[in-house]
Structure formats: C-alpha cells, structure tokens
N, C-alpha and C positions, 0 to 999 in steps of 0.2 A: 394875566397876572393880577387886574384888580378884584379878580373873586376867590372866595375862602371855602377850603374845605379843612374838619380838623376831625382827628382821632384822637382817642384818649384811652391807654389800656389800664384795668382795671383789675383787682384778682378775681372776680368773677365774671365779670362782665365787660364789655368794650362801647365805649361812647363815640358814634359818630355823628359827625355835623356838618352840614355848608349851610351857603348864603341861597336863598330861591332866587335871583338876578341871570336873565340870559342875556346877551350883548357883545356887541360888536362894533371896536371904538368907541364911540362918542353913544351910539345908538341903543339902548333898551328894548329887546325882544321881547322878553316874559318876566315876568314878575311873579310865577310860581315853578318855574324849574327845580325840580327835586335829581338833585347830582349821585343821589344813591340807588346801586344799582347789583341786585342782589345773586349770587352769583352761588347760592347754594343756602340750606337752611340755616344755617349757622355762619356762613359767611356775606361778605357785601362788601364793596366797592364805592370809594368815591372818588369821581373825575371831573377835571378841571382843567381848561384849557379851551383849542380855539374848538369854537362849539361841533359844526359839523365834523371834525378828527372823536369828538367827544364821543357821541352819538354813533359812529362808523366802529372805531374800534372798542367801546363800551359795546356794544350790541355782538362783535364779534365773540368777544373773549367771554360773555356771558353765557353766548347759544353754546358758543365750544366746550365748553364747561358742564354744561347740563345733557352735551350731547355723550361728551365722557361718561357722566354718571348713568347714560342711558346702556352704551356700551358695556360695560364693567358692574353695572351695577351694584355701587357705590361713590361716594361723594368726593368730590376732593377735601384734603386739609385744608386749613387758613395757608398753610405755608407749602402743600401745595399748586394753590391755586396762586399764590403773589408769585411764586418760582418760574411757574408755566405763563403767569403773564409776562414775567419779566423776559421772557424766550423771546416771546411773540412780538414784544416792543423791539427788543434790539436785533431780531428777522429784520424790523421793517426800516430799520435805524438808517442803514445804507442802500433802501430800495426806496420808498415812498412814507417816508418816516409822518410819525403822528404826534403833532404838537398836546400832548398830552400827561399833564400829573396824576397821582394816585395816593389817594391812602388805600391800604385793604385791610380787613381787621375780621377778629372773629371769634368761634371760642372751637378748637377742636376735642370733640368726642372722645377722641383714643386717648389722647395725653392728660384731657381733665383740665386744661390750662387756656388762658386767654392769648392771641395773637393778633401782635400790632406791625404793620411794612412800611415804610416809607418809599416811595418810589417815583423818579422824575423823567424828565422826557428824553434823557439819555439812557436811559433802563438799569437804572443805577438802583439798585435794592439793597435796604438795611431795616434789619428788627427793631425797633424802639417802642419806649413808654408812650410817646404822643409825637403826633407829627402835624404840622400843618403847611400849606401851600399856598401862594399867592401872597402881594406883597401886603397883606393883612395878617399874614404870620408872624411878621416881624414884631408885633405888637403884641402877641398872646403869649409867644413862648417864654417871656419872660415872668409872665404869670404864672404858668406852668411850672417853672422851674421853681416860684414863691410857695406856692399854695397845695402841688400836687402829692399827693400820698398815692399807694399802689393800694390798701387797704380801706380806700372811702364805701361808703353805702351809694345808694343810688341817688339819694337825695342830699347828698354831699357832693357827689360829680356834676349831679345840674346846676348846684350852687357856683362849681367851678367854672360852668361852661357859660354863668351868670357873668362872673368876673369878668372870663375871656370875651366876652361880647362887647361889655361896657366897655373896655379898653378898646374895644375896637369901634365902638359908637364914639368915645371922646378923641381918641386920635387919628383915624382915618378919613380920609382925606373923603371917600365916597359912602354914602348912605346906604346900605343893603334895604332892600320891602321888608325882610323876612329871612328867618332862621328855621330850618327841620335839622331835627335829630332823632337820630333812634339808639334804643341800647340792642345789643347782641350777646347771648347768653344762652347756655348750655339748653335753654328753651327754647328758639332760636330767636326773631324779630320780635323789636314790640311795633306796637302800630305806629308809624309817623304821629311826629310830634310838631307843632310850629310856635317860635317864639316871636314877637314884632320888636322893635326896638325902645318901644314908648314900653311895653312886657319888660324889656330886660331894666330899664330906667325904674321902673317900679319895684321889681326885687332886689333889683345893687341897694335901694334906701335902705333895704329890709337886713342887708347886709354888714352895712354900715355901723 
C-alpha cells in the first residue's frame, strides 16, 4: 500500500505512472523497479502490490496475452485485455489469490478512443478518467478532480502529473528515489521517462 501507481486518461492519449521503489516492510529492495508492464502495442499495465504476487501474475497475464495475439492473430483491446485479466484475478480470488492492484490503460485501434480500468485485488473493475493505488492516492486525487481536463496536450498532463507528485512529496509520509512514466497513443509507447523528486520540486516553482 505505501507505493504509487497512477493513470491518467486523456483524449488522445493515456498517461501512466508509479513510484521505482521495491520493498518489503521496513526493507528497500530496488530503487529502479519499473511497475509497467506492457501487455500489447498500445496497451500496458501497472501493478502494485506484494512484489513476488507482482512479478508471478504480471508476467502471467502478459505471456497470456501475447500468446492470444499469437494464436488469433490479432491483439487484444484495452478493455479486452483489463476484462480477461479481471477473469484471471477472480479465478484465482478463492484458489491462491494474488495480493495484487492494477491500473490498465491504452488507446484502441478499432474505436479511435482512449482507455482507462481501475482494478483491485478483489477483481473489482471499473472505467474511469484516472485511477490511482496505494495509500499515496489519497493525496492526488484530489488534485485530479482540481486540475484535470480530458482535452490537455501532452505538456499539460506532465504538468499535472507535476502537481500530483509535489502533493505527494509534501504530504507523504514516505520519500519515493524516483518517478517513470510513459504516454500511450494510437502510436503506441513512448520511451520511459524518469522524474526525481528534487525534478518535480524544481517544476512545481515553475508552476507557481
């Protein structure tokens, strides 16, 4: 729960993000864990949770996914693919259940439109504009609900995800190394991006 994963749906595009922090209790693993985990050209995944459930069923539902598109060839949708995970979550819910959150987001091909899921470790899935996980959520989305437009550029959504950081550097209780995000668009990934928190302290002024 102390780590962040956040989406942001856009009308062209889709903004995701987490913290690069791995850990367990008290303990720091890695300090470049990248929580995004891409699950077809135009779609990706972010997971959050107790880390080896991360890694086990992230890696599951990724190969399944790409083995589909091998099979059929063709890809899944954004919604999809959150649909079929959310099976595969609450399969496992009353068998060997997977302490495991999600954002899934995307942009699909056929419809022309952006896609954002929220989805928890109960396999509880819902559409929305932006979703965040961990108790560093609590702190953004009220930002979100201040600042957010469906119509930003791309250089208005970083400014957002500027905000949503600083609120989480001034109120949070634990210090993240480091912030990746990427956008997802009908071109599909861009390249990882990484912010540091002295990064985000320098743009909030710019802000200002």
């Amino acid at each position: 729960m102390t780590e962040f994963v956040l989406g942001i749906r856009f009308k062209d595009f889709v903004l995701l993000a987490g913290d690069t922090a791995a850990g367990r209790s008290i303990m720091v693993m890695k300090q470049d864990q990248d929580k995004m985990m891409k699950l077809g050209d135009e779609v990706g995944m972010l997971i959050c949770g107790e880390l080896g459930d991360c890694i086990s069923f992230g890696e599951y539902i990724q190969k399944n996914i790409q083995l589909y598109r091998i099979r059929h060839g063709y890809a899944m949708s954004p919604h999809a693919a959150a649909n079929w995970t959310r099976s595969q979550l609450a399969y496992y819910l009353r068998r060997s259940p997977y302490m495991v959150n999600m954002v899934i987001g995307g942009y699909d091909t056929d419809t022309k439109q952006t896609k954002l899921y929220f989805m928890d470790y109960l396999a509880s899935l819902v559409e929305v504009p932006y979703a965040a996980h961990g108790y560093s959520g609590y702190f953004v989305l009220s930002v979100l609900d201040r600042f957010y437009k469906e119509d930003m550029t791309r250089e208005e959504a970083l400014k957002l995800l500027v905000r949503c950081l600083a609120e989480l550097k001034k109120r949070f209780l634990i210090n993240f190394p480091a912030f990746s995000y990427y956008f997802v668009d009908e071109s599909g990934f861009s390249d990882k991006e990484t912010i540091t928190p002295e990064e985000v302290q320098v743009q909030m002024e710019g802000l200002k």
